[in-house]
N, C-alpha and C positions, 0 to 999 in steps of 0.2 A: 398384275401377272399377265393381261390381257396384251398390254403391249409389248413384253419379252417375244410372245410367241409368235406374232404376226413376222416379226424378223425372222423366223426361221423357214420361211415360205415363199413362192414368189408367186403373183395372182398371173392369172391366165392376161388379165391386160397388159398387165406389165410386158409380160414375156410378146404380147403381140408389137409393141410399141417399137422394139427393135428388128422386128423379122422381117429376111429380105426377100420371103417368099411371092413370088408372083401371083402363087394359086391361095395364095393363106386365106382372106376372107371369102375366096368361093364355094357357095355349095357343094360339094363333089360328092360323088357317091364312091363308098371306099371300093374298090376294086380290089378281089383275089390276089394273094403273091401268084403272078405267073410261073406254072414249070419249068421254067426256061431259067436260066440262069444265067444274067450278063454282067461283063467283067465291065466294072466302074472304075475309073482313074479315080486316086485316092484325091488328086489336085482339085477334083469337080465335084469333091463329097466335103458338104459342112456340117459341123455339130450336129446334133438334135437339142435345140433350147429347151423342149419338154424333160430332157432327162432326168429322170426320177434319181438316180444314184449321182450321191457327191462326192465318194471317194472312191478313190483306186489308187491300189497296193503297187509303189513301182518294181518289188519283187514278186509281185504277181506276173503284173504286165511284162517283166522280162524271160519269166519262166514259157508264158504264152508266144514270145516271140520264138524264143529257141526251140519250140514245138510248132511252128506255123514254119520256119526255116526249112524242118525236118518233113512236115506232112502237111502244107500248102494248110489252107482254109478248109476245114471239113465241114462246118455249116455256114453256108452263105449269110451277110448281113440283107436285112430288110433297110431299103430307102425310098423316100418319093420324089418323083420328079418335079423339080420346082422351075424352072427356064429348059432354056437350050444351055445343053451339054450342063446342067447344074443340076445335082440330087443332094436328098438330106435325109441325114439317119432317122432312122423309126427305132431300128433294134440292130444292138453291135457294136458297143461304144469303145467296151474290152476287144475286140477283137481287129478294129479300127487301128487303137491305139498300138497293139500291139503288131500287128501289121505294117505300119509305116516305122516302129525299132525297128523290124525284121527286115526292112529293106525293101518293102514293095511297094509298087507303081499302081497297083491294079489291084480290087477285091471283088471276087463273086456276091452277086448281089441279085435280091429279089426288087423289081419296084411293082411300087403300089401309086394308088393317084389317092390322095385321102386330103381334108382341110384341115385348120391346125386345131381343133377341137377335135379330130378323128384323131388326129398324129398323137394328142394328150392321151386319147385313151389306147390306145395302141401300144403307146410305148412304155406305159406304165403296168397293163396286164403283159404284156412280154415279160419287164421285168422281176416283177413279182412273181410269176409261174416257175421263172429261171430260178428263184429262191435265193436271190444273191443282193438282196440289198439289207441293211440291220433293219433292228425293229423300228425305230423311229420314223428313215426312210422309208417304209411299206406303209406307219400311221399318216404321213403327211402324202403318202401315195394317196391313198386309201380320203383320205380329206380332199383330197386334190379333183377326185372321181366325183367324188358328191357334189361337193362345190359347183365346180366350174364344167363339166361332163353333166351335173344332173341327172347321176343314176342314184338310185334310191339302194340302200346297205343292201335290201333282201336281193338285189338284182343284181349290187354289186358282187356279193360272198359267189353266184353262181358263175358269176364272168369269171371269176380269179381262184374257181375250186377250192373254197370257204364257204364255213356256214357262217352266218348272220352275225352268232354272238361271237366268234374269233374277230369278225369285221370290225365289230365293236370296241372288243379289247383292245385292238392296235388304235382307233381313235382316240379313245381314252386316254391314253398317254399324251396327248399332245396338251390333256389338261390340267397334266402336271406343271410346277417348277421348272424355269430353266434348264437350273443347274443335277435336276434329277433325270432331265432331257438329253440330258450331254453326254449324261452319265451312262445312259441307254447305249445311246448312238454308238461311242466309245468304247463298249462292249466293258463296262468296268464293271455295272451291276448289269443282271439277268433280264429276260420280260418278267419270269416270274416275280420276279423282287420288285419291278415298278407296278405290277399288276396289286399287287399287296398295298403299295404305297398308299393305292390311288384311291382307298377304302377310307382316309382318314381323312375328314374336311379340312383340317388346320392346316396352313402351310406351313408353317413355324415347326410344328409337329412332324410333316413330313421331310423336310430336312434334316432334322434332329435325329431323326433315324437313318437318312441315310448317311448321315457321320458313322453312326452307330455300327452300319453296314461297312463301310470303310474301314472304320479301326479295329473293329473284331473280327471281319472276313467272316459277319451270320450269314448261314446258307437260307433257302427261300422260307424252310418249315419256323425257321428261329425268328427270321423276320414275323413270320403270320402268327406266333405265338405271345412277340411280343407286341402286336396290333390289337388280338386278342383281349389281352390283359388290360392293353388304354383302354379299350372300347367296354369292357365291365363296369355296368353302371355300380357307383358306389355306393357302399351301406348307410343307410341311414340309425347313427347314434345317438341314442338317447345319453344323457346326464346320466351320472351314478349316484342314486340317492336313497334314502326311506321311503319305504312304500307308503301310499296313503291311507290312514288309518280311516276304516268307518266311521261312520259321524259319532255314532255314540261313544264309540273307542277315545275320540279324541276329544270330545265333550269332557272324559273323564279324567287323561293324562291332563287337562287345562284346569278342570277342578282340584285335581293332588298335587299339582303345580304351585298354585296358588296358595294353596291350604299350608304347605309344606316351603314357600318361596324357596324352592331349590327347581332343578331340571328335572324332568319326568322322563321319562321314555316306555313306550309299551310296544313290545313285538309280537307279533302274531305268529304262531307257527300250527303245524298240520289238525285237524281235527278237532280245532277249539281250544286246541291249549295255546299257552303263550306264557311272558313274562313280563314286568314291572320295574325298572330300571329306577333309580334315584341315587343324583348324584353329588357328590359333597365333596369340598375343595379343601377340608381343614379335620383335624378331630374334634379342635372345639364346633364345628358344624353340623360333624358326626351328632353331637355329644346333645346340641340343639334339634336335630331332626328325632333323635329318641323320648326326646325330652314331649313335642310336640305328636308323638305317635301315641305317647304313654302318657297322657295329664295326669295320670294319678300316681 
């Protein structure tokens, strides 16, 4: 399961091994978005390789252009300066994209001077505050911070206005199944529903259920009821049989036994009383057991 997941992530090396940033391995000290606001040729603006979010809606992006047509850029993108005349998005990938549909040459933009370990964390608490990536995306955010940023959960939940253990939970998920991963992203089941999943060690078991979730459409309480119910340690059964006669009790059903060579049985019931069972397969054995009760 350990190597399904690594595919869904890409390490901070990786992502440097490509980058045509000038300033990428220097130390820099992140400097304030300045007040000012200068208009950037879309032509000199590249990706942001850190970008936390993988999808985008082309009927999103075209709703945002025919609204940027109507009323221009109302919050400027954040980029840093990496060369002469070259900057690269920190934050604004939506608004990017949909800017260059809408026909424009030019985006209001804030720059910052940041290195590309600043730019990871920059561009992923932006996105995450924006509230606009699924749950998956915000988990392998949220891994991405720790990892390779080396912030610690309690430090992270305060950068990104979370507590600790919501930090938590989006982690968690990334220690699911693939296919329960997919599921997330996809918005097909809920957080709440992989949050439940993620209670049951078995992986076997947690797919099993989410079939379950698929073909029944259970909501999150029916999932946690029926995790519930796996999770009840089972009864332990005893055999259905005769109870064990006192010693002497049985000393004496073993004495009339013998005496009688037929089967005995003696049951005990409340307050000393009881009974004496003997049993016989024939009349003529009837006829013999009478015979051996009454010698005379």
């Amino acid at each position: 399961m350990q190597g399904k997941k690594k595919a869904l992530g890409r390490g901070l090396s990786a992502l440097l091994e490509g980058s045509s940033s000038e300033l990428a391995r220097e130390e820099l000290p992140v400097i304030p978005a300045s007040h000012m606001v200068s208009a950037i040729p879309l032509d000199q603006l590249e990706s942001n390789p850190f970008q936390p979010r993988s999808q985008f809606e082309e009927k999103e992006l075209a709703e945002l252009a025919v609204s940027i047509q109507e009323q221009g850029i109302i919050q400027p993108i954040t980029v840093r300066k990496i060369g002469h005349d070259r900057y690269q998005l920190i934050a604004g990938e939506r608004r990017c994209r949909a800017a260059r549909i809408a026909g424009l040459r030019e985006i209001p933009a804030f720059i910052r001077l940041a290195n590309d370990e600043q730019m990871l964390e920059m561009a992923i608490v932006e996105n995450i505050q924006r509230m606009d990536l699924n749950p998956l995306e915000v988990a392998l955010s949220f891994q991405r911070l720790v990892e390779e940023c080396r912030i610690r959960q309690e430090d992270l939940g305060q950068k990104v206005g979370k507590d600790r253990s919501t930090v938590s939970n989006y982690i968690r998920l990334l220690k699911l199944p693939v296919e329960i991963q997919v599921a997330v992203r996809d918005g097909i089941i809920s957080m709440g529903h992989a949050r439940t999943l993620i209670t049951i060690e078995d992986e076997k078991r947690q797919l099993q259920l989410l079939q379950k979730i698929l073909e029944r459409k259970l909501s999150v309480r029916q999932v946690e009821d029926l995790v519930r119910d796996h999770q009840k340690p089972a009864r332990l059964t005893l055999p259905s049989g005769p109870k064990l006669l006192p010693y002497h009790y049985q000393k004496a059903k073993d004495s009339i036994s013998l005496k009688l060579q037929s089967e005995v049985e003696i049951h005990l019931h409340r307050k000393g009383k009881g009974s004496i069972l003997i049993h016989f397969s024939s009349e003529e054995e009837f006829d013999k057991l009478l015979s051996k009760m009454n010698p005379e």
